[in-house]
FIVEX-728642 format. One record per residue (C-alpha): y, z, x; chain. Coordinates in steps of 0.2 Angstrom, whole numbers, plus 5000, padded with zeros to 4 digits. Example, Ala and Ser with C-alpha at 12.3 -4.5 7.8 and 13.67 -1.06 7.14 Angstrom:
! FIVEX-728642
ATOM, 4978, 5039, 5062, A
ATOM, 4995, 5036, 5068, A
END
This chain:
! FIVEX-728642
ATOM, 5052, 6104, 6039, A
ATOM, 5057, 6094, 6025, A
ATOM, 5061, 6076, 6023, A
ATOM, 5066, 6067, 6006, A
ATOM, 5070, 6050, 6003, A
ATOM, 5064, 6032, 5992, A
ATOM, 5050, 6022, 5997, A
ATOM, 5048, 6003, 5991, A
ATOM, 5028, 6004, 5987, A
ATOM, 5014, 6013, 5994, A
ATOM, 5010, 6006, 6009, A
ATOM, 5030, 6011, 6014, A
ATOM, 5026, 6029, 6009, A
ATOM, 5013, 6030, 6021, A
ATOM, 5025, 6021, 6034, A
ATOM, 5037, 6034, 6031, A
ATOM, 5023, 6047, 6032, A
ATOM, 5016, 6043, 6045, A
ATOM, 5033, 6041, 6058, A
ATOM, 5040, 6059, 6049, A
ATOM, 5022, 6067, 6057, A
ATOM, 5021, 6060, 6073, A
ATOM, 5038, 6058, 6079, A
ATOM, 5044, 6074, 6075, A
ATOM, 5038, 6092, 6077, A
ATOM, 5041, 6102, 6063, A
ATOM, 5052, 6116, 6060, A
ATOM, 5047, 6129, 6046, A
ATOM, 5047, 6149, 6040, A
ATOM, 5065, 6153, 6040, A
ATOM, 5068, 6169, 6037, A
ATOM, 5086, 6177, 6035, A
ATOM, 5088, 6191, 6042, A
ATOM, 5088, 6208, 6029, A
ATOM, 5106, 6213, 6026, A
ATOM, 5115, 6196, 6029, A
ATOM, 5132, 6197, 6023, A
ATOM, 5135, 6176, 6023, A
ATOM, 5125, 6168, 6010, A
ATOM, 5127, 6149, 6020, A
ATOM, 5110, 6143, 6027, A
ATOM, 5101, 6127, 6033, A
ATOM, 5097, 6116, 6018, A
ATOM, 5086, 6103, 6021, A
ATOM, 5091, 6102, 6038, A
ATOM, 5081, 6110, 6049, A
ATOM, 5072, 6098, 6058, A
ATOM, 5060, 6101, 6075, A
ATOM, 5063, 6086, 6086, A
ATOM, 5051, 6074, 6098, A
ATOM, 5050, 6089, 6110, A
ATOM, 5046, 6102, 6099, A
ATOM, 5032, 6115, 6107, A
ATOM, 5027, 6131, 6098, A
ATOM, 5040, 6144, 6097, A
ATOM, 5050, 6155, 6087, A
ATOM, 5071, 6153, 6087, A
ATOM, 5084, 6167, 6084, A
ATOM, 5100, 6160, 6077, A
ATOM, 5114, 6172, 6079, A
ATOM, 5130, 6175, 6071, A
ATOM, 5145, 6179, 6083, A
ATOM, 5159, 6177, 6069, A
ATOM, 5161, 6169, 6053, A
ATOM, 5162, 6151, 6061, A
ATOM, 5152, 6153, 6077, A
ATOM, 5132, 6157, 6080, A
ATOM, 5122, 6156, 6097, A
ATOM, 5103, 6151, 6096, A
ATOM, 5087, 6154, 6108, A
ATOM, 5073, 6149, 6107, A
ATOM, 5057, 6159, 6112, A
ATOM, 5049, 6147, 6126, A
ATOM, 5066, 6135, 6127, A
ATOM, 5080, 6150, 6130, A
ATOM, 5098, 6151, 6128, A
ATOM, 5103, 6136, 6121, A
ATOM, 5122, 6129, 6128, A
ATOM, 5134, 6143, 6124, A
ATOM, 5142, 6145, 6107, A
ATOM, 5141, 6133, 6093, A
ATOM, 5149, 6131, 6078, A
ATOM, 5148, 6133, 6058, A
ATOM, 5145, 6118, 6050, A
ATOM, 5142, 6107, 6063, A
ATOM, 5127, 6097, 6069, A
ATOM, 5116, 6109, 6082, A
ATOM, 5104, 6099, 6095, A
ATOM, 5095, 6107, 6108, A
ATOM, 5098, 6105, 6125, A
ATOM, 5089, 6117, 6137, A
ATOM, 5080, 6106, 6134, A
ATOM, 5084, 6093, 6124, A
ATOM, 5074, 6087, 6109, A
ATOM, 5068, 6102, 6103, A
ATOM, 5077, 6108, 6088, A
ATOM, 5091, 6102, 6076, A
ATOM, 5100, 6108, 6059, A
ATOM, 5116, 6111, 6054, A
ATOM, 5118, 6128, 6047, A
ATOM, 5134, 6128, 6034, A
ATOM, 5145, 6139, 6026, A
ATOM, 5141, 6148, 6009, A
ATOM, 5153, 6156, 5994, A
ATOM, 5154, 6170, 6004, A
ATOM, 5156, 6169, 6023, A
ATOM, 5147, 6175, 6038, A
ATOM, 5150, 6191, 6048, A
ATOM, 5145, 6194, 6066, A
ATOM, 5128, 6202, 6067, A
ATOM, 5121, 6188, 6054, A
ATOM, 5103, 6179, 6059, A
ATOM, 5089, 6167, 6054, A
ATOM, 5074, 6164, 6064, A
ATOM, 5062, 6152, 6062, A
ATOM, 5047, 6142, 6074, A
ATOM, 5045, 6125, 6078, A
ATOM, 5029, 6117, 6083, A
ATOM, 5023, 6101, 6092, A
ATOM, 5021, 6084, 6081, A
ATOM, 5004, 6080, 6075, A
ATOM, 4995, 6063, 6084, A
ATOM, 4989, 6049, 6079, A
ATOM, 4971, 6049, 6082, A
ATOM, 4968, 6031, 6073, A
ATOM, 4977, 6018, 6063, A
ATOM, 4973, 6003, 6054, A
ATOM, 4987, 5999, 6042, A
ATOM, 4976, 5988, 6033, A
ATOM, 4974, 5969, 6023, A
ATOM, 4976, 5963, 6006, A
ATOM, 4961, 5950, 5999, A
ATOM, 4966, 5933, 5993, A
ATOM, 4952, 5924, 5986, A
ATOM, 4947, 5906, 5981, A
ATOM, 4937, 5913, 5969, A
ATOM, 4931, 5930, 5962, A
ATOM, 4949, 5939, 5962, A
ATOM, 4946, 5949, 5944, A
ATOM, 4936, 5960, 5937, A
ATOM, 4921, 5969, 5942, A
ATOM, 4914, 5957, 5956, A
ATOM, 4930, 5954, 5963, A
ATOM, 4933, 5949, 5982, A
ATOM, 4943, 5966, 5984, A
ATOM, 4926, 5976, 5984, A
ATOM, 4922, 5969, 6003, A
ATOM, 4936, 5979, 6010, A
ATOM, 4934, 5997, 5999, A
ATOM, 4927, 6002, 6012, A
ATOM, 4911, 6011, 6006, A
ATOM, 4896, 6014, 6020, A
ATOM, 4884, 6007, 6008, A
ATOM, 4890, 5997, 5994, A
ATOM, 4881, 5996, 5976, A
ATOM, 4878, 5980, 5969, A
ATOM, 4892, 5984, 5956, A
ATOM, 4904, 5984, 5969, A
ATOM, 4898, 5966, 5978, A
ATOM, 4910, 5950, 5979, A
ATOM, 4900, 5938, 5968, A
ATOM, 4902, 5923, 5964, A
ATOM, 4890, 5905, 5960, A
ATOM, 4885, 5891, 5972, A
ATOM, 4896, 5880, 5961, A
ATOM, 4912, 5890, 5969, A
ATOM, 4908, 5881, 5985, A
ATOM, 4916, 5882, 5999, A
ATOM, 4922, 5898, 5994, A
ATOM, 4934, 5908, 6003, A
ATOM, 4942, 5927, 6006, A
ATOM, 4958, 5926, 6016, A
ATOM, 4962, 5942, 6023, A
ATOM, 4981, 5945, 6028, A
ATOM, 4984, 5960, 6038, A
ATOM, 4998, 5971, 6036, A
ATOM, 5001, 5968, 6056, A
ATOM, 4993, 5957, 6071, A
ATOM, 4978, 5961, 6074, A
ATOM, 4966, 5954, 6089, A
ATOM, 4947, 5953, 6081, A
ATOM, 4932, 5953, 6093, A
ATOM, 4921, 5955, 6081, A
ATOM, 4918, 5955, 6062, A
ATOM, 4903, 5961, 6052, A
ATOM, 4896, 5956, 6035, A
ATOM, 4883, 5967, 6024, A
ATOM, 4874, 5960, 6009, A
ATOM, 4864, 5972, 5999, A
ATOM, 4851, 5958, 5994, A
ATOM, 4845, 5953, 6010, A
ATOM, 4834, 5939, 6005, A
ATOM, 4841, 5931, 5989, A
ATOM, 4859, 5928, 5986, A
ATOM, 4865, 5926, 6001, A
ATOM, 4878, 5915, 6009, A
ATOM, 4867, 5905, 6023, A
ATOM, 4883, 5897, 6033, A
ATOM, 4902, 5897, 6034, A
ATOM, 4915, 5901, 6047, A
ATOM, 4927, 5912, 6052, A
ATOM, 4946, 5907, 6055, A
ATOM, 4961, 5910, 6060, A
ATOM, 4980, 5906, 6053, A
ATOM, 4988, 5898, 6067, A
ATOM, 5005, 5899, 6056, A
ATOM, 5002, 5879, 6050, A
ATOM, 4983, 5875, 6048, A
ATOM, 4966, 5887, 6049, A
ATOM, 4957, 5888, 6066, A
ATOM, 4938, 5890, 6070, A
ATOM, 4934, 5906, 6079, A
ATOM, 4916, 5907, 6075, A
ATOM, 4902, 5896, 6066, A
ATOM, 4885, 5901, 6058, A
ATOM, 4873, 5889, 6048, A
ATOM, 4856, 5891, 6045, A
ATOM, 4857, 5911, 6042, A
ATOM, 4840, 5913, 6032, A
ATOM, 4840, 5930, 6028, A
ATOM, 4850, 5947, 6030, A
ATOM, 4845, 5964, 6036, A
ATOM, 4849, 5980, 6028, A
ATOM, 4865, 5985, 6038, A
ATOM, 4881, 5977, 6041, A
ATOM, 4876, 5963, 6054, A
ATOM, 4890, 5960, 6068, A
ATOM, 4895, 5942, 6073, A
ATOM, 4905, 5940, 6091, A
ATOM, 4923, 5932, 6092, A
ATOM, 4923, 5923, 6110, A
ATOM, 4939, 5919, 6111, A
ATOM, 4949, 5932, 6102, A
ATOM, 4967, 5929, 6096, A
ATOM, 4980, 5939, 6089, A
ATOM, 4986, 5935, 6070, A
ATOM, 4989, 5941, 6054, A
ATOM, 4976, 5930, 6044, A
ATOM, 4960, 5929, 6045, A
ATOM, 4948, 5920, 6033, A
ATOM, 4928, 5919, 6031, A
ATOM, 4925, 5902, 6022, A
ATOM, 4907, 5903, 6017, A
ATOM, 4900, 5884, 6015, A
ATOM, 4882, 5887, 6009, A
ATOM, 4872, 5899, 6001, A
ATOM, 4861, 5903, 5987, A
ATOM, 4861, 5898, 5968, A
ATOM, 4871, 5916, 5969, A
ATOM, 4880, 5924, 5981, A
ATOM, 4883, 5942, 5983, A
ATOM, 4894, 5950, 5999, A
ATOM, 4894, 5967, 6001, A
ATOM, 4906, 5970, 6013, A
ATOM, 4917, 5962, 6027, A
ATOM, 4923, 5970, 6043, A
ATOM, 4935, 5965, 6053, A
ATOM, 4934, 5974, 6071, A
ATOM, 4947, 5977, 6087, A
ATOM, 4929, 5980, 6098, A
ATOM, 4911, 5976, 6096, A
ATOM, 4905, 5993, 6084, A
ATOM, 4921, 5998, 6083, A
ATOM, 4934, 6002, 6068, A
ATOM, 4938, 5993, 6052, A
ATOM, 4954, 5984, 6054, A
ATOM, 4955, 5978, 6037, A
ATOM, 4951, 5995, 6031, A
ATOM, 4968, 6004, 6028, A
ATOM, 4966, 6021, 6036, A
ATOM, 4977, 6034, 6046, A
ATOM, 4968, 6048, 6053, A
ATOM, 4979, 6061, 6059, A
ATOM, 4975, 6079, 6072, A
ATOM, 4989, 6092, 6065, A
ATOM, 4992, 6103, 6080, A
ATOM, 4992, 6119, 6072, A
ATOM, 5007, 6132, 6073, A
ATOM, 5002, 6139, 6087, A
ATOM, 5002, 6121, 6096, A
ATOM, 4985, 6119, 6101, A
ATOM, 4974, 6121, 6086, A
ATOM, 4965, 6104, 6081, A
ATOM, 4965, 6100, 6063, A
ATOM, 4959, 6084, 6055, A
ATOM, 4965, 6074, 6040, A
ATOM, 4966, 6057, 6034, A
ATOM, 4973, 6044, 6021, A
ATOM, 4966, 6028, 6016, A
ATOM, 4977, 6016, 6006, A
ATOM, 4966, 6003, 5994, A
ATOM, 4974, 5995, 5978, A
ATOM, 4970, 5982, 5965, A
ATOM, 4983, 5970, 5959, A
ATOM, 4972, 5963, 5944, A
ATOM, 4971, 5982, 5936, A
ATOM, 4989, 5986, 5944, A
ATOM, 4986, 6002, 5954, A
ATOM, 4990, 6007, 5972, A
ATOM, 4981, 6023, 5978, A
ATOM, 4980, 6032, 5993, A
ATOM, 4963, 6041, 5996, A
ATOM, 4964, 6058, 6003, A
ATOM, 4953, 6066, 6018, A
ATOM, 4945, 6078, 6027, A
ATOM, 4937, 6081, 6043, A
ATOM, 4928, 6094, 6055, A
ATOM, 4933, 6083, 6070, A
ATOM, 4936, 6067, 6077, A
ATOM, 4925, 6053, 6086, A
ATOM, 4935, 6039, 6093, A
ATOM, 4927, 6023, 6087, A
ATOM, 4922, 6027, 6070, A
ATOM, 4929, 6024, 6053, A
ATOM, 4935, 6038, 6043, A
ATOM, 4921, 6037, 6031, A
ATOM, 4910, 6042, 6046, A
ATOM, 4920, 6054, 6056, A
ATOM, 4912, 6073, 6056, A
ATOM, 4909, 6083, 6040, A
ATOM, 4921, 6068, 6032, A
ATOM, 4927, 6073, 6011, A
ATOM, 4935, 6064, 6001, A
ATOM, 4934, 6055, 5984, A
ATOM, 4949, 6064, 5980, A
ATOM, 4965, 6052, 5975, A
ATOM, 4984, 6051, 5976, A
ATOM, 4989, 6037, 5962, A
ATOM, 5005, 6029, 5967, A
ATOM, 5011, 6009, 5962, A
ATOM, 5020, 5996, 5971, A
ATOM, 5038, 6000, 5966, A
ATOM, 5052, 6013, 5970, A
ATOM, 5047, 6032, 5973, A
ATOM, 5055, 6045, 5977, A
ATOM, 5046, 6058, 5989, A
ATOM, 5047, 6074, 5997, A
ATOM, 5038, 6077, 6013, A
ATOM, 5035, 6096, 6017, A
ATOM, 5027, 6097, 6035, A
ATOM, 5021, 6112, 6048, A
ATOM, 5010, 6112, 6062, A
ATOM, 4995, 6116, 6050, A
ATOM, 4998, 6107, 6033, A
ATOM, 5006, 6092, 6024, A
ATOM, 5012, 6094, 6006, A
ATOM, 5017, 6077, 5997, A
ATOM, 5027, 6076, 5980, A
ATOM, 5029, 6060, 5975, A
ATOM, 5040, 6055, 5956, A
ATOM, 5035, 6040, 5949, A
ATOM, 5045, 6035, 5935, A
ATOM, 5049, 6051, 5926, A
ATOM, 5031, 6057, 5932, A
ATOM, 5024, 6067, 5947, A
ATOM, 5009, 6067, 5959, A
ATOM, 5006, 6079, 5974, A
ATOM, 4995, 6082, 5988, A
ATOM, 4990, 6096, 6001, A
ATOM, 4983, 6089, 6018, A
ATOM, 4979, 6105, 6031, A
ATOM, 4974, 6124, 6032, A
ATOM, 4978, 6138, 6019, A
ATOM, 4983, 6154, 6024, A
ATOM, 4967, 6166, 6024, A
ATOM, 4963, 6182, 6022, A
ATOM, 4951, 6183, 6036, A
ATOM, 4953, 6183, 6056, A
ATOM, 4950, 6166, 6066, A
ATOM, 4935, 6170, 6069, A
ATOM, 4930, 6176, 6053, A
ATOM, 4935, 6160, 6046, A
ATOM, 4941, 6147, 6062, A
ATOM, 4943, 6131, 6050, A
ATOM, 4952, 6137, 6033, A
ATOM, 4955, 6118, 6030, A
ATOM, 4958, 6112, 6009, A
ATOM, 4962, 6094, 5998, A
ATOM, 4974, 6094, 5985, A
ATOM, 4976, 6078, 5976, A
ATOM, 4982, 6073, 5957, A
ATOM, 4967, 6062, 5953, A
ATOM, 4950, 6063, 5953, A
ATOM, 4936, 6055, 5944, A
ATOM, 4927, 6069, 5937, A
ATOM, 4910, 6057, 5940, A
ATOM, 4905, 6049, 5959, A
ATOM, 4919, 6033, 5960, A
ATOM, 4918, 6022, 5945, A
ATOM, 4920, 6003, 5949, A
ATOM, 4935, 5997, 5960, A
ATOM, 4942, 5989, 5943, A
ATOM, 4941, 6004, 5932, A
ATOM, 4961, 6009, 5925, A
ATOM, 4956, 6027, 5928, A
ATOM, 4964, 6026, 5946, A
ATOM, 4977, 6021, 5941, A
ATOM, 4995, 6032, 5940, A
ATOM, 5000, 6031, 5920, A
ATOM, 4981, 6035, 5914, A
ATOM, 4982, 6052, 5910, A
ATOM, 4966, 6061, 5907, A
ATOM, 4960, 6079, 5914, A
ATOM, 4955, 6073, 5930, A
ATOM, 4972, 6067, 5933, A
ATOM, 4979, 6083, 5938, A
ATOM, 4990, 6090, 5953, A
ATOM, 4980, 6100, 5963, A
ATOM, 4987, 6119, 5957, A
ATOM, 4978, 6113, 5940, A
ATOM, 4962, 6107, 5947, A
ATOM, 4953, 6105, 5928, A
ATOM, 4933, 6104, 5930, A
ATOM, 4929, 6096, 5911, A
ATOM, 4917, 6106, 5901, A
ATOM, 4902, 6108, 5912, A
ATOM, 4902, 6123, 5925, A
ATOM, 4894, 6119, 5941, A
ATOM, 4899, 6101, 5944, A
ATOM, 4904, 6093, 5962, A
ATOM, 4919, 6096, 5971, A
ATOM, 4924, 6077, 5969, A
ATOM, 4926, 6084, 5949, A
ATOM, 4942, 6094, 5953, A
ATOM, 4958, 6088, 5960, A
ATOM, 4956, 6107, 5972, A
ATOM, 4944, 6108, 5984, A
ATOM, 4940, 6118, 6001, A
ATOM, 4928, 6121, 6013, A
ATOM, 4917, 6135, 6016, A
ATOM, 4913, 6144, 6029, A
ATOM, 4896, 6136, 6030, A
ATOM, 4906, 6118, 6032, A
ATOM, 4900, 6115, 6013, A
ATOM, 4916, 6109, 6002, A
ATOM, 4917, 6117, 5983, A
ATOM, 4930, 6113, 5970, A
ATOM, 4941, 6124, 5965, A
ATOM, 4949, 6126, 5947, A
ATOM, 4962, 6133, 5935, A
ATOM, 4954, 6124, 5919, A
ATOM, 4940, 6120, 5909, A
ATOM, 4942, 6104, 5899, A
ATOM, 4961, 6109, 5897, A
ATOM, 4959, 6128, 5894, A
ATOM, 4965, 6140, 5907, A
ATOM, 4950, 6148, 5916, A
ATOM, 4951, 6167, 5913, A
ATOM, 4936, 6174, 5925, A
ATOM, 4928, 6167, 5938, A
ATOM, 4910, 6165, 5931, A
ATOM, 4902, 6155, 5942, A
ATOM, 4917, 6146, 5947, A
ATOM, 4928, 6144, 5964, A
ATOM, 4947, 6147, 5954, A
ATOM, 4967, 6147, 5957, A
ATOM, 4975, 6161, 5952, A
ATOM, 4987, 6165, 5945, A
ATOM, 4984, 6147, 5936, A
ATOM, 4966, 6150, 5930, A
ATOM, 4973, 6162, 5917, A
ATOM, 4989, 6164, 5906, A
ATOM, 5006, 6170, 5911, A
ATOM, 5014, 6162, 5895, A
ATOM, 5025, 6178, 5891, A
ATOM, 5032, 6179, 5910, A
ATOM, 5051, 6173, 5909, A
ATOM, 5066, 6173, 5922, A
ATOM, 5072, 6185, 5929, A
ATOM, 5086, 6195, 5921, A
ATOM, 5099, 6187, 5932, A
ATOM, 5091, 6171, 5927, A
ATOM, 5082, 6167, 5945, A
ATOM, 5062, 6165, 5946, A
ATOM, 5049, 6175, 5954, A
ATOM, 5036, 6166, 5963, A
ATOM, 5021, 6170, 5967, A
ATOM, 5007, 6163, 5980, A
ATOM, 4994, 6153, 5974, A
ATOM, 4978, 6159, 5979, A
ATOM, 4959, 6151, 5981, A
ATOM, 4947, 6162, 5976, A
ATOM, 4928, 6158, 5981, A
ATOM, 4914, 6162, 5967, A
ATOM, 4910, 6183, 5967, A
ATOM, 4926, 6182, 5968, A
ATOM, 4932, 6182, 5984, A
ATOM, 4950, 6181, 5987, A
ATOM, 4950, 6166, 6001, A
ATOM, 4968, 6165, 6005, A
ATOM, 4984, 6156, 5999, A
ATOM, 4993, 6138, 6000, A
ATOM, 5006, 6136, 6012, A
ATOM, 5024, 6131, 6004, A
ATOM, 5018, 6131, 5986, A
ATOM, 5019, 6147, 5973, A
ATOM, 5017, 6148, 5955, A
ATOM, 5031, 6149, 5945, A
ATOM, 5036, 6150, 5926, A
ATOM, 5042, 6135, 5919, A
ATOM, 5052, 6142, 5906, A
ATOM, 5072, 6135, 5906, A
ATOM, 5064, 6122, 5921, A
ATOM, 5069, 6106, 5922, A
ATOM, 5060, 6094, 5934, A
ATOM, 5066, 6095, 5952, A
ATOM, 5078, 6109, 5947, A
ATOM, 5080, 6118, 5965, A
ATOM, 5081, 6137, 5964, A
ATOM, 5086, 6148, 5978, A
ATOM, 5075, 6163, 5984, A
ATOM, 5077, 6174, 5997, A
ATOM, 5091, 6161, 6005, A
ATOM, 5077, 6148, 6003, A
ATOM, 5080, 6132, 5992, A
ATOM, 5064, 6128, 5983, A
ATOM, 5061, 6111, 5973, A
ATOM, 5053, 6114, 5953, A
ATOM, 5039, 6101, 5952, A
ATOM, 5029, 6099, 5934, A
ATOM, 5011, 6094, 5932, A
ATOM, 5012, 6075, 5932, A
ATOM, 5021, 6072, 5915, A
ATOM, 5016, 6091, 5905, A
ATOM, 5029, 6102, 5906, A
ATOM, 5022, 6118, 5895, A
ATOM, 5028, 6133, 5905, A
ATOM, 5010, 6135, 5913, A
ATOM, 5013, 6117, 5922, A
ATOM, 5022, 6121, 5935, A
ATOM, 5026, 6125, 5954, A
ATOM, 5038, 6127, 5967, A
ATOM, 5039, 6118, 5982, A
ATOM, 5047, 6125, 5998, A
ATOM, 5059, 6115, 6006, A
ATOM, 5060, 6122, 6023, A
END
């Protein structure tokens, strides 16, 4: 199921994201049937609705302007429809909706599609997040913005710092909805020097800051995040810690801001989603966490993992958790295409006259469930070929072009074999739960044998010479993860190689009665540099 359309900024892509997965189930795998006289079809139309369950759908031609449709689970659907009319299921209702139009050459009775549907994907958690606003400390390396990145364990590089002098300093926190805080926590990596010894916590009551909580005398810190209770909780969209005293220096770590005592981050931008597999009842985990920085200019959304899901916990500590892995985006005007089944989410996103891309969900494997039960893979376009520099380093941000800023079918793992995952802008998980990268180059140059590398193929060797068809159309062909031996794992869903000779970007080519979208690899457009997307 397909949905296109322009976003404001970041966090409104995610919005849209996030209502287009759980709202709606998805609709996917159209198939026409072999012989079809009628070459009319769906578009980007076919949508699975608030209803949706797991099912395949016959649609049937009864002349050249009138079909009939059933569904595997749902029936006969209300009699005979019509040709270029909008279709919405009845029996029962919210299950299914397209509108299937004429082509250059009509229909005939005995024409058919089928298709399946599946359930929408649920929300699991969702805190849309804050943005920092500082008294003091709102640049560079030290900036107030490192309390809220969200790490387990911040470095010393990554604190808020700033002198006594600075007192009272203060970080305001402005959430991107109400939130009601019980609790908030506060981690300072040197727990006997440096530290802030008294301040309070407050609340914007819409004309003047209000008390929630008071500490003074604070000698010391331990180790760990340490919790402070709200008594009397209130719900608003500021929040501010106003620290009052503290050493000659003062370093802070991290802040959290909690709905319950323990419980998640509400200043931590995150969506953790459970896709419900095409079947309906498979469980599959992945996540986004937005995080940006206005002094270097970038807007991101971090992508994620996971083998399960504990309610409670951050993303950064659910089950077999990845990530590091990037989508760089900016606070401006995008265009996007959404591409969603029950088992996978694939994101294009053009900013400027540039693209970025992710893959969130299951490949298709080459193995039985129980040979492999979890087949679950990250794409992203930007990694940081290194663990995550400084919150204020450029490299995460959308016009720096380097090798680690790659869409995901031309992961690049520099010049050194044997690197992490977080190296490649691929990466999937083994049958062991351990996740690899997987690539297509090495420092730029197409990898031609798998060595002792996880790779992509076709990508990760040269189909320079391959042209168009003769009647000028484009072959495509699956893009395939293959683990180190090799071993053919299996192939992305609604992605395939193509040539990029005669493409222009988000040319849309027909195959097999199927529109698919021409997408280059961020701004190279060699013909190795590209893929097709498909919209269904």
């Amino acid at each position: 199921m397909i949905e296109t359309g322009t976003s404001s900024g970041h966090l409104d892509l995610l919005e849209k994201l996030h209502t287009f997965l759980t709202t709606t189930g998805s609709a996917f795998g159209l198939v026409p049937k072999t012989g079809n006289t009628g070459n009319g079809g769906f578009g980007t139309t076919l949508k699975g609705g608030s209803a949706s369950v797991a099912e395949t759908w016959t649609v049937h031609l009864t002349s050249a302007s009138a079909f009939t449709v059933v569904g595997s689970v749902s029936g006969a659907q209300g009699g005979t429809r019509t040709v270029g009319s909008p279709f919405v299921s009845d029996t029962p209702a919210n299950r299914l909706a397209f509108t299937l139009t004429a082509g250059g050459t009509a229909f005939v009775s005995g024409d058919e599609f089928t298709f399946s549907t599946a359930p929408k994907w649920t929300t699991k958690d969702r805190a849309r997040g804050c943005t920092i606003l500082a008294s003091t400390g709102t640049s560079g390396q030290y900036a107030a913005d490192n309390v809220i990145d969200g790490k387990t364990v911040p470095t010393p590089a990554r604190d808020w710092e700033f002198a006594s002098a600075a007192l009272p300093a203060s970080i305001e926190f402005t959430m991107q909805e109400a939130e009601t805080i019980r609790e908030y926590a506060i981690l300072s990596t040197y727990p006997s020097t440096y530290i802030a010894t008294a301040w309070t916590f407050d609340y914007w009551n819409g004309s003047a800051w209000v008390t929630l909580d008071t500490v003074s005398g604070k000698a010391s810190w331990s180790t760990s995040l340490e919790a402070f209770t709200v008594d009397s909780p209130v719900s608003a969209t500021r929040y501010r810690l106003n620290i009052t005293a503290g050493s000659s220096s003062i370093y802070v770590s991290a802040v959290q801001l909690r709905r319950v005592a323990g419980g998640l981050d509400a200043a931590f931008g995150q969506h953790l989603w459970m896709a419900p597999g095409n079947d309906g009842v498979s469980e599959i985990y992945v996540g986004v966490h937005h995080f940006r920085r206005t002094d270097v200019d970038y807007y991101d959304w971090e992508l994620m993992a996971f083998d399960g899901y504990t309610a409670g916990l951050n993303a950064y500590a659910q089950p077999g958790v990845h990530r590091l892995l990037y989508l760089p985006l900016w606070n401006s005007t995008m265009t996007y295409w959404f591409v969603v089944d029950g088992r996978r989410a694939i994101i294009v996103v053009k900013i400027g006259t540039q693209y970025e891309a992710a893959y969130l969900g299951l490949y298709d494997p080459f193995f039985t469930p129980a040979q492999l039960p979890y087949p679950i893979c990250l794409g992203g376009s930007r990694t940081m070929q290194a663990s995550a520099p400084n919150w204020n380093d450029t490299k995460y941000k959308w016009s720096t072009v380097d090798i680690g800023h790659n869409l995901f079918m031309h992961s690049d793992r520099g010049s050194t074999a044997g690197v992490p995952s977080y190296y490649m802008t691929m990466r999937m998980r083994r049958l062991t739960g351990v996740w690899v990268g997987v690539i297509s180059q090495a420092n730029g140059s197409r990898e031609f044998t798998p060595s002792s590398d996880n790779v992509i193929w076709p990508y990760a060797g040269s189909f320079t010479t391959l042209d168009v068809d003769h009647d000028g159309g484009y072959s495509l062909f699956p893009i395939i993860l293959l683990a180190t031996d090799p071993n053919p794992m299996g192939q992305l869903s609604g992605v395939y190689a193509v040539t990029g000779q005669g493409a222009g970007a988000e040319d849309t080519v027909t195959v097999g009665g199927v529109p698919y979208l021409l997408v280059p690899n961020v701004n190279r457009t060699t013909v190795l540099d590209w893929f097709a997307l498909r919209l269904d």
